[in-house]
C-alpha positions as CSV (number, residue, x, y, z in Angstrom):
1,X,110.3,105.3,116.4
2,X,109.1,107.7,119.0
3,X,106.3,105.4,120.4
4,X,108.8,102.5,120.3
5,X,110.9,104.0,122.7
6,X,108.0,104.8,124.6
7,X,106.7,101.6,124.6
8,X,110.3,100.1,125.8
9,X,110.4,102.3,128.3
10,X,107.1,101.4,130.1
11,X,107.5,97.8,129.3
12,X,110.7,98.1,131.2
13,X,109.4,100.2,134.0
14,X,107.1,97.6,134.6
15,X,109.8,94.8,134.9
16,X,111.3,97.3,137.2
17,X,114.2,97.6,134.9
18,X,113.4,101.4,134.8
19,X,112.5,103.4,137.5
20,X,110.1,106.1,136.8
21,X,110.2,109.5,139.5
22,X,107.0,109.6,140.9
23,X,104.6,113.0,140.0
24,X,104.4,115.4,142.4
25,X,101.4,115.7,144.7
26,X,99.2,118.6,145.7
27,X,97.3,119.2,148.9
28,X,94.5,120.6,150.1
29,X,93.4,120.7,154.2
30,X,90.5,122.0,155.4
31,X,88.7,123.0,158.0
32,X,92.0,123.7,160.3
33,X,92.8,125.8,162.8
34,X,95.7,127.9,161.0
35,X,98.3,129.8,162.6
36,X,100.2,131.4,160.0
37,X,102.8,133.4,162.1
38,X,101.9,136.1,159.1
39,X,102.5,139.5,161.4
40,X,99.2,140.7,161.5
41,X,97.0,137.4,160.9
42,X,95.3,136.4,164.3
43,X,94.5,132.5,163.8
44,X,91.5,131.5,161.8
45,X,89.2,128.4,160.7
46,X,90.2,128.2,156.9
47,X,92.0,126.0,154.5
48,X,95.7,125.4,153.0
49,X,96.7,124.5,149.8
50,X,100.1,123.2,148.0
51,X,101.1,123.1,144.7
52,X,103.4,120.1,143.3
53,X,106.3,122.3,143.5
54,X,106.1,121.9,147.4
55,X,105.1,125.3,148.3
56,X,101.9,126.9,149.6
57,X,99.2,128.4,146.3
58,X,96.4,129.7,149.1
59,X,96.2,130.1,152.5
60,X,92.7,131.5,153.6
61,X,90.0,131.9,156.2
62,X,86.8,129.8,155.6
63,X,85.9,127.2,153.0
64,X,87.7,126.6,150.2
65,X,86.7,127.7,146.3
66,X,84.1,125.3,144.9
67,X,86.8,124.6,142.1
68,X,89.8,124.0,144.1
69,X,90.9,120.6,143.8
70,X,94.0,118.3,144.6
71,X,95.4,115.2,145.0
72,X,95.0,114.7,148.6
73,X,92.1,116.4,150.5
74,X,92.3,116.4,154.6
75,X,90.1,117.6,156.9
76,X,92.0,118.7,159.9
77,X,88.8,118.8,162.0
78,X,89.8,121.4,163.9
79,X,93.7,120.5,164.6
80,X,96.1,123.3,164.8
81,X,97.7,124.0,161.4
82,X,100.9,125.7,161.9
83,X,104.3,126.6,160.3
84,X,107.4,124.2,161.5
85,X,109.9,125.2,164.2
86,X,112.8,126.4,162.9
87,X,116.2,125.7,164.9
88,X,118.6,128.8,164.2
89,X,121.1,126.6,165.8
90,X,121.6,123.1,165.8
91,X,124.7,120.3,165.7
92,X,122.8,117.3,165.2
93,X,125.8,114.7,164.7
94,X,125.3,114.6,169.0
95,X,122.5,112.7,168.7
96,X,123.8,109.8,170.1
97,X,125.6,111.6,172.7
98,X,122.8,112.6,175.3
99,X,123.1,112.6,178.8
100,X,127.0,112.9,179.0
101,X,128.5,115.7,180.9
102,X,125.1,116.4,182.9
103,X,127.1,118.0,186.2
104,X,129.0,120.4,184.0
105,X,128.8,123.5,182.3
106,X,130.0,124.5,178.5
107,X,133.7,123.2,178.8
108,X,133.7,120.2,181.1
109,X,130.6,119.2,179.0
110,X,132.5,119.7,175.8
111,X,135.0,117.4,177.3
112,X,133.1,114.6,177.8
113,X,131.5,114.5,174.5
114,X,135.4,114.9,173.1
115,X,136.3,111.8,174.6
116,X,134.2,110.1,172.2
117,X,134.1,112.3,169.2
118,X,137.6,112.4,168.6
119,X,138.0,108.6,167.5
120,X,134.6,109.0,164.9
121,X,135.3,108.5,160.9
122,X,133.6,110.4,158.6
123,X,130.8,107.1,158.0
124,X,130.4,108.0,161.5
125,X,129.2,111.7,161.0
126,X,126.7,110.4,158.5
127,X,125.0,107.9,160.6
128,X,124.9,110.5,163.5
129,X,124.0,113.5,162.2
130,X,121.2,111.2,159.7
131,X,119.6,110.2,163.5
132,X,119.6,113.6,164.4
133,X,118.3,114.7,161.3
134,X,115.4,112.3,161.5
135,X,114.8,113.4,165.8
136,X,114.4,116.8,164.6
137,X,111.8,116.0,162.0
138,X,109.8,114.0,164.1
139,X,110.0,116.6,166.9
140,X,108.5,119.6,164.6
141,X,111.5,120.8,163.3
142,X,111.4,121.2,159.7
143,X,114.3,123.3,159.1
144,X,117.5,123.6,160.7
145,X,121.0,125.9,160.9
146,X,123.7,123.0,161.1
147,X,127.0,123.3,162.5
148,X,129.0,120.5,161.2
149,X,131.5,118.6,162.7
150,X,135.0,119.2,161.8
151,X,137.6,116.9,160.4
152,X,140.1,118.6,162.8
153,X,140.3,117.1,166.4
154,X,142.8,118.4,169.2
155,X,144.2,121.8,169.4
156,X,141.9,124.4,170.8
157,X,139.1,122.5,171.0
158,X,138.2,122.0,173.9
159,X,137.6,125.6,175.9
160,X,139.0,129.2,175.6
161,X,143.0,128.8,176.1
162,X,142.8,125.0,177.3
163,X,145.8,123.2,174.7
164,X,145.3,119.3,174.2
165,X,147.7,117.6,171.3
166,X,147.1,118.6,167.7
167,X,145.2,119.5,165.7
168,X,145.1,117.0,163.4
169,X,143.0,116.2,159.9
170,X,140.8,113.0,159.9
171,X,140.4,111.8,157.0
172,X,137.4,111.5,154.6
173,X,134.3,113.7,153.4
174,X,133.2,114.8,157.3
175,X,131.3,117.9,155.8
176,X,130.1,116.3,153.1
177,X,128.5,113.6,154.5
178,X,126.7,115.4,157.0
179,X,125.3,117.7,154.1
180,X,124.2,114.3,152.5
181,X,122.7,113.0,156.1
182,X,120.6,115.8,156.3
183,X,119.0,115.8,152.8
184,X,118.4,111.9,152.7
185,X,116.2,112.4,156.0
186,X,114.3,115.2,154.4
187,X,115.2,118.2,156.7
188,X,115.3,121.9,155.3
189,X,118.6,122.5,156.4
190,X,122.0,125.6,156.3
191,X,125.0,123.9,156.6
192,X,127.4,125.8,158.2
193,X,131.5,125.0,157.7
194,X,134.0,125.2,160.4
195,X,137.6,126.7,159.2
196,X,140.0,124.6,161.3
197,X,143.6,125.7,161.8
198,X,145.1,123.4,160.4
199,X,147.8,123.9,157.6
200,X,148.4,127.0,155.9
201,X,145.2,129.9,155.3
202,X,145.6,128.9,151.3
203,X,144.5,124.8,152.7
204,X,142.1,125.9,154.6
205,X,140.3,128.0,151.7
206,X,141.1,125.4,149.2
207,X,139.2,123.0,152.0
208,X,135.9,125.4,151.9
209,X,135.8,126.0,148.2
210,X,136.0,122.1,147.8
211,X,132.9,121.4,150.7
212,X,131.5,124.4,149.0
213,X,131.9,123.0,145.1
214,X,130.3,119.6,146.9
215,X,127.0,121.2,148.2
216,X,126.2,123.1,144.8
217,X,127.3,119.9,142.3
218,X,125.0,117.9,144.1
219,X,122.5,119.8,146.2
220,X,122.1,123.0,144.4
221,X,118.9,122.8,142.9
222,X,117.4,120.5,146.0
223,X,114.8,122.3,148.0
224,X,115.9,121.2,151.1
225,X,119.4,122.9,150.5
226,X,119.0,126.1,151.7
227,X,122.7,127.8,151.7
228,X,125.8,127.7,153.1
229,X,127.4,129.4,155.7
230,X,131.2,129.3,158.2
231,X,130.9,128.5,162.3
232,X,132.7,131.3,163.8
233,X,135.4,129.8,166.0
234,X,137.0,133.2,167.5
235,X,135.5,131.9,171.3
236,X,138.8,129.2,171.1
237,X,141.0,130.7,169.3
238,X,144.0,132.1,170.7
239,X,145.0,135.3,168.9
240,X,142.9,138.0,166.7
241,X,144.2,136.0,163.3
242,X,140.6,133.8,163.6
243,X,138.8,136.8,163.5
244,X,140.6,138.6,159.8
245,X,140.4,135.0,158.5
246,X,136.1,134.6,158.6
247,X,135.9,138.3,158.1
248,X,138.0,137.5,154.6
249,X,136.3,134.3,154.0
250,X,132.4,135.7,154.4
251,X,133.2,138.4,152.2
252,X,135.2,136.4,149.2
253,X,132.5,133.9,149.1
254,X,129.9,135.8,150.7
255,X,128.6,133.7,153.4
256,X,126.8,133.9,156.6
257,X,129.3,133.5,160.0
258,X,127.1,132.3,162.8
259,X,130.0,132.2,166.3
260,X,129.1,130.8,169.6
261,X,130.2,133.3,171.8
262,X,129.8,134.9,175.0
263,X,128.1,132.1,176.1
264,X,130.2,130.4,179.3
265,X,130.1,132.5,182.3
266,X,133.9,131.3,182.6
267,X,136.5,134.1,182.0
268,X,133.8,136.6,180.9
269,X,137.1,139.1,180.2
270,X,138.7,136.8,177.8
271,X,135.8,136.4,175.7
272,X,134.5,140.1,175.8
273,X,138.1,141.3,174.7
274,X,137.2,139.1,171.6
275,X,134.2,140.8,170.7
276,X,136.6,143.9,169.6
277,X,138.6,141.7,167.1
278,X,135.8,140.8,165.0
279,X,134.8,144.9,165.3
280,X,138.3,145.6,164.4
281,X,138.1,142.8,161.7
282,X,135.2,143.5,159.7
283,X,133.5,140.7,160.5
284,X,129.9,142.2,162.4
285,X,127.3,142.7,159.8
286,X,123.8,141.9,158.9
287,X,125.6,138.4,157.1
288,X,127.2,137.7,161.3
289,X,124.9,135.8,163.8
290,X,125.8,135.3,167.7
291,X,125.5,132.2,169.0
292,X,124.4,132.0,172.6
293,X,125.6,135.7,173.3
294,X,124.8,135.5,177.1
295,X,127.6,137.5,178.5
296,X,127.3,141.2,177.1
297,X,127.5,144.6,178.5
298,X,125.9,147.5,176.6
299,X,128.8,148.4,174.5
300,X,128.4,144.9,172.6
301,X,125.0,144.8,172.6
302,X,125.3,148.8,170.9
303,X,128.1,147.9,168.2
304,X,126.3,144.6,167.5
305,X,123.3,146.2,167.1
306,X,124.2,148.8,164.9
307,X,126.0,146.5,162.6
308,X,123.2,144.7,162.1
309,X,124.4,141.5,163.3
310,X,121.7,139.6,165.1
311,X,121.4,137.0,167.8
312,X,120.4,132.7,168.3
313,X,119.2,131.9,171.6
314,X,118.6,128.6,173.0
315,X,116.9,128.4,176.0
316,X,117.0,124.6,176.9
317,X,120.7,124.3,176.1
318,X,121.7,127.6,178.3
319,X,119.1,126.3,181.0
320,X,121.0,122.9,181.0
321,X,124.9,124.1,181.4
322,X,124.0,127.1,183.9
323,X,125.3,129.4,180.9
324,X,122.7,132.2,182.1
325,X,119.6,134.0,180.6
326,X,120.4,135.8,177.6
327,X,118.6,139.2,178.2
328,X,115.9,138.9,175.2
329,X,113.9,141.9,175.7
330,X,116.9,143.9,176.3
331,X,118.5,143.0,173.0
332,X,115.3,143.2,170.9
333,X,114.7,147.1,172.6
334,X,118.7,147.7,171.5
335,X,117.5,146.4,167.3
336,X,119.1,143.2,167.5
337,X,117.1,140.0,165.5
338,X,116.7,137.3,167.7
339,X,116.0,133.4,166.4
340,X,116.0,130.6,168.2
341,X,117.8,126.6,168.2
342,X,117.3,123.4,170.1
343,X,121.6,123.0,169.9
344,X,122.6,120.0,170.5
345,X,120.8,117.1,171.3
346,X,123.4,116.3,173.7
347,X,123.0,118.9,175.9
348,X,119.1,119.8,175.2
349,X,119.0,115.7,175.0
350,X,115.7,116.1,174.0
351,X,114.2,117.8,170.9
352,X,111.3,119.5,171.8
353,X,110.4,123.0,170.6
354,X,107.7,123.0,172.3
355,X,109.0,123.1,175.8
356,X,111.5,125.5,174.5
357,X,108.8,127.7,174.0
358,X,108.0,127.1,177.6
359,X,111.5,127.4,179.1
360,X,112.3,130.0,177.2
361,X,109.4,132.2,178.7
362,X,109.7,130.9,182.3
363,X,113.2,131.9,181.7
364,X,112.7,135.9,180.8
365,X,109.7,136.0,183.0
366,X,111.4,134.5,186.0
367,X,114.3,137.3,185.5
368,X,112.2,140.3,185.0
369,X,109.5,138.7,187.8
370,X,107.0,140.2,185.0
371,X,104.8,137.5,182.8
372,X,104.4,140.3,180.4
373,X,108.4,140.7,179.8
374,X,107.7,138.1,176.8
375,X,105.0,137.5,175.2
376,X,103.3,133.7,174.0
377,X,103.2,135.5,170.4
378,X,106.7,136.8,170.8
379,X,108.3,133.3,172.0
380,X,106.5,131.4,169.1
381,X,107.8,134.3,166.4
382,X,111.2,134.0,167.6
383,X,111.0,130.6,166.9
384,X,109.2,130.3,163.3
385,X,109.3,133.7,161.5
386,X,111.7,135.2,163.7
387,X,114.4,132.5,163.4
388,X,113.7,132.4,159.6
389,X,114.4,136.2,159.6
390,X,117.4,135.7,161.6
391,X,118.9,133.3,159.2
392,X,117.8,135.7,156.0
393,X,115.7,132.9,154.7
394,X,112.2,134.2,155.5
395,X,110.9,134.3,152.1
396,X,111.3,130.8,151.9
397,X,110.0,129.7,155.6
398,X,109.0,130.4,159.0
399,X,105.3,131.3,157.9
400,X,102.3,129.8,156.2
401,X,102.0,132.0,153.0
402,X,101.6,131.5,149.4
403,X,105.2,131.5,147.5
404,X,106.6,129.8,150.6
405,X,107.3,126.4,151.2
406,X,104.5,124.1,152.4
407,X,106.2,122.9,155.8
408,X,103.8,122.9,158.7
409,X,102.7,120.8,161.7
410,X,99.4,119.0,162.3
411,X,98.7,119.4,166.2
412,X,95.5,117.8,167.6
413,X,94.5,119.4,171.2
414,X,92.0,116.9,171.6
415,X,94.3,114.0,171.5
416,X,95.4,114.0,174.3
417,X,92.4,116.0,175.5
418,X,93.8,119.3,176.6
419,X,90.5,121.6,177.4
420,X,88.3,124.0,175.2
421,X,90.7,126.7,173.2
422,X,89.9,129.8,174.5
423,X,93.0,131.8,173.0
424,X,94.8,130.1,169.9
425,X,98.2,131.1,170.2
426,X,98.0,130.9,173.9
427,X,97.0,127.3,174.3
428,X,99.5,126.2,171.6
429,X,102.5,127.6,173.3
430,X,101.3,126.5,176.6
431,X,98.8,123.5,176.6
432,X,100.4,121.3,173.2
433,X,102.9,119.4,172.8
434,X,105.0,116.3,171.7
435,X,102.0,114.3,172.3
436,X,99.4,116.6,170.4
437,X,102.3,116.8,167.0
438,X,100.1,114.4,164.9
439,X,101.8,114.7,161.3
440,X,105.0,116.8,159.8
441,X,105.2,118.1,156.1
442,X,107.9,119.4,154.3
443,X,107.5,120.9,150.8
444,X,103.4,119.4,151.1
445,X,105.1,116.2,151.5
446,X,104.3,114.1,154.8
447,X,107.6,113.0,156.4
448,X,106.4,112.2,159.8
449,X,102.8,110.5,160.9
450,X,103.0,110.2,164.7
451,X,106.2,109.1,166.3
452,X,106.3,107.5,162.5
453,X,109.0,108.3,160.4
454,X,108.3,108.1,156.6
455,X,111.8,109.0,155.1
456,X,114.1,106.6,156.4
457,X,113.9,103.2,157.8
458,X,114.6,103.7,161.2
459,X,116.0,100.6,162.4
460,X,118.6,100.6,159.9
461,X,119.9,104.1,161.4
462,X,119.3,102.6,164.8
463,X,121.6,99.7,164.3
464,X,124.0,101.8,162.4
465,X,124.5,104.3,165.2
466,X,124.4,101.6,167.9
467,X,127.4,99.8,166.2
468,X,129.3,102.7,165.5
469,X,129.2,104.2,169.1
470,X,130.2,100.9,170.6
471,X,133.7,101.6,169.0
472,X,133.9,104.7,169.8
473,X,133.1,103.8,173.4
474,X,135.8,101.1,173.2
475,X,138.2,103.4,171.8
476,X,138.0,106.2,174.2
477,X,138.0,103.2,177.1
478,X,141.5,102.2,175.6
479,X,143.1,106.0,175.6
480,X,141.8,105.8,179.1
481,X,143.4,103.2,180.6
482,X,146.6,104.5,178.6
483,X,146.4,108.1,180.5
């Protein structure tokens, strides 16, 4: 009876009645120029090897055992071998909103992408934050800390103490499906909850625990899923309520709070005098990241610091609303953990960790007029490793070591040409770029060859997003012509 079944089943999988899960793959590259971001491991010639359960088995200098085998064997010929960038800090339902707002800083910015995110559905969120999904991949960027968009528009959503009408609740799954966008393209991801004010605190929770109930059900045992986590919103929030309310909420359900703040040099006061409420509420803690965290004074940096809170910088983003240089070395000398984000493609516009390597020195060595303030090490740690360690999730990623998971670059410095290596890390951070990323893996699995994307069909997305933003650009030209 057994072997009758058996037989049915493959006579049906042939028909294509039944569709059988393909077997995992294992790799094996060779001769590659590794950069493991390991502290203490100076890049070497060696090879790298993957198991089928996505995650590195061996990682060493020289040739590989005579024995070692696998299902795919690469010889990297010399091409950089190193882990992916990780964004600490990311919102990558902008994707199609780059470009807008390019005169102003954080809240005139905010404004203009408003105008056209207040009139998207939650179908909307899935087709946006799928494209950016699929840009970060392509860029590099294997893993990601994801601030969803909330259902709530209106309120205080616009800039510390500005009121517009509402809030309001859209309706539909707008967590959800960005939790689904970024699993279908393949991206390691956090996704990180807002708590809008909007009903009573009982709705709100009962809102989380049901986005929270969503992600395990159907994600829980999918690599990519990394955890959960709440987007601090104390920065717009009127009164020192916000501030109890995440406190409460990261401790019931024990969660990771990562709060833009301090980030506008606009009325610095206001948003230092904030700080205190989430000291007085409980809320700093090795579970609370900052966001940005620009405009500080010793005392923060002190009380953060010996909380054990820790810190996401992003260099391009600050750089492109005139936000200011977040003081890197001076945090790191005060204890705090520093990781790093591309933020939103709408106001990096593009994707690229590797010039945000770049900007991100010029940046601290332009301030201190020192090029040792920050090392080419340093910026590439904060931004691998570093960010991973940031975002508690460094046994998992952020270096190339057995136990983790196989997601690393393939970088060519020959093609294009860009001179003879004479220090590793140094010419990776500095010479490479875009144009030398040759292939992405995630989990051993190749997801990007080239500008080519493997896990979704890209024109679909393309025509998706195209469609949907033309109604939103319709809709927000019909409000304005009513105002």
């Amino acid at each position: 009876m057994k072997h009758r079944a058996l037989l049915f089943v493959l006579f049906a999988a042939a028909l294509g009645c039944v569709q059988l899960a393909p077997a995992a793959e294992t790799l094996l590259i060779r001769n590659g120029r590794i950069i493991t971001m390991k502290p203490g491991d100076a890049p070497f010639i060696g090879y790298l090897a993957t198991g089928a359960d996505g995650k590195i088995i061996a990682v060493a200098e020289g040739e590989p055992p005579a024995g070692m085998k696998a299902d795919h064997v690469i010889d990297a010929g010399g091409k950089f071998i190193a882990p992916g960038f990780i964004s600490a800090h990311s919102h990558l339902f902008t994707s199609p909103l780059r470009g807008l707002g390019h005169t102003e800083t954080l809240y005139g910015w905010g404004r203009a992408n408003q105008r056209l995110n207040q009139h998207a559905n939650a179908e909307d969120v899935y087709w946006f934050a799928l494209h950016g999904s699929l840009d970060f991949l392509r860029n590099g960027i294997t893993t990601a800390y994801d601030f969803s968009i909330s259902p709530a528009v209106g309120g205080q959503a616009v800039g510390v103490g500005e009121k517009v009408p509402g809030p309001v609740l859209r309706p539909g799954p707008f967590e959800e499906n960005q939790i689904r966008a970024k699993a279908d393209a393949g991206l390691r991801f956090i996704d990180s909850v807002s708590l809008p004010r909007v009903g009573t605190r009982e709705e709100i929770l009962a809102r989380l625990e049901k986005v929270l109930a969503y992600a395990k059900e159907n994600y829980g045992s999918n690599p990519l899923f990394l955890k959960m986590a709440i987007s601090g919103g104390l920065q717009r929030a009127p009164t020192k309520e916000t501030a109890f309310l995440e406190a409460y909420v990261m401790k019931t359900y024990g969660l990771m709070n990562q709060s833009h703040f301090l980030e506008s040099p606009e009325r610095v006061p206001e948003q230092q005098e904030k700080f205190y409420w989430y000291a007085e509420a409980g809320a700093l803690g090795p579970n609370f990241i900052f966001g940005h965290f620009i405009q500080t004074n010793p005392d923060i940096l002190r009380i953060a610091a010996k909380s054990g809170a820790s810190m996401s910088w992003q260099p391009m983003s600050n750089s492109r609303l005139g936000s200011g240089v977040a003081d890197i070395p001076l945090y790191r000398a005060f204890g705090l953990k520093v990781g790093v984000g591309l933020d939103d493609q709408s106001c990096t516009d593009l994707s690229d960790p590797f010039l945000n390597l770049r900007i991100g020195l010029a940046l601290i060595r332009t301030k201190y007029k020192d090029a040792k303030a920050l090392s080419v090490y340093d910026m590439l740690y904060l931004h691998t490793l570093g960010s991973a360690e940031t975002l508690q999730i460094a046994d998992k990623v952020g270096s190339l070591e057995p136990g983790k998971f196989a997601d690393f670059l393939v970088v060519d410095p020959m093609d294009p040409d860009t001179g003879p290596v004479h220090d590793p890390i140094a010419h990776y951070v500095l010479a490479c770029g875009l144009r030398n990323l040759k292939q992405v893996y995630v989990g051993g699995k190749l997801v990007a060859d080239g500008t080519h994307l493997l896990t979704q069909d890209e024109a679909v997305v393309r025509r998706e997003v195209d469609t949907r933003m033309a109604r939103l650009e319709a809709a927000a030209a019909a409000l304005d012509e009513k105002k």
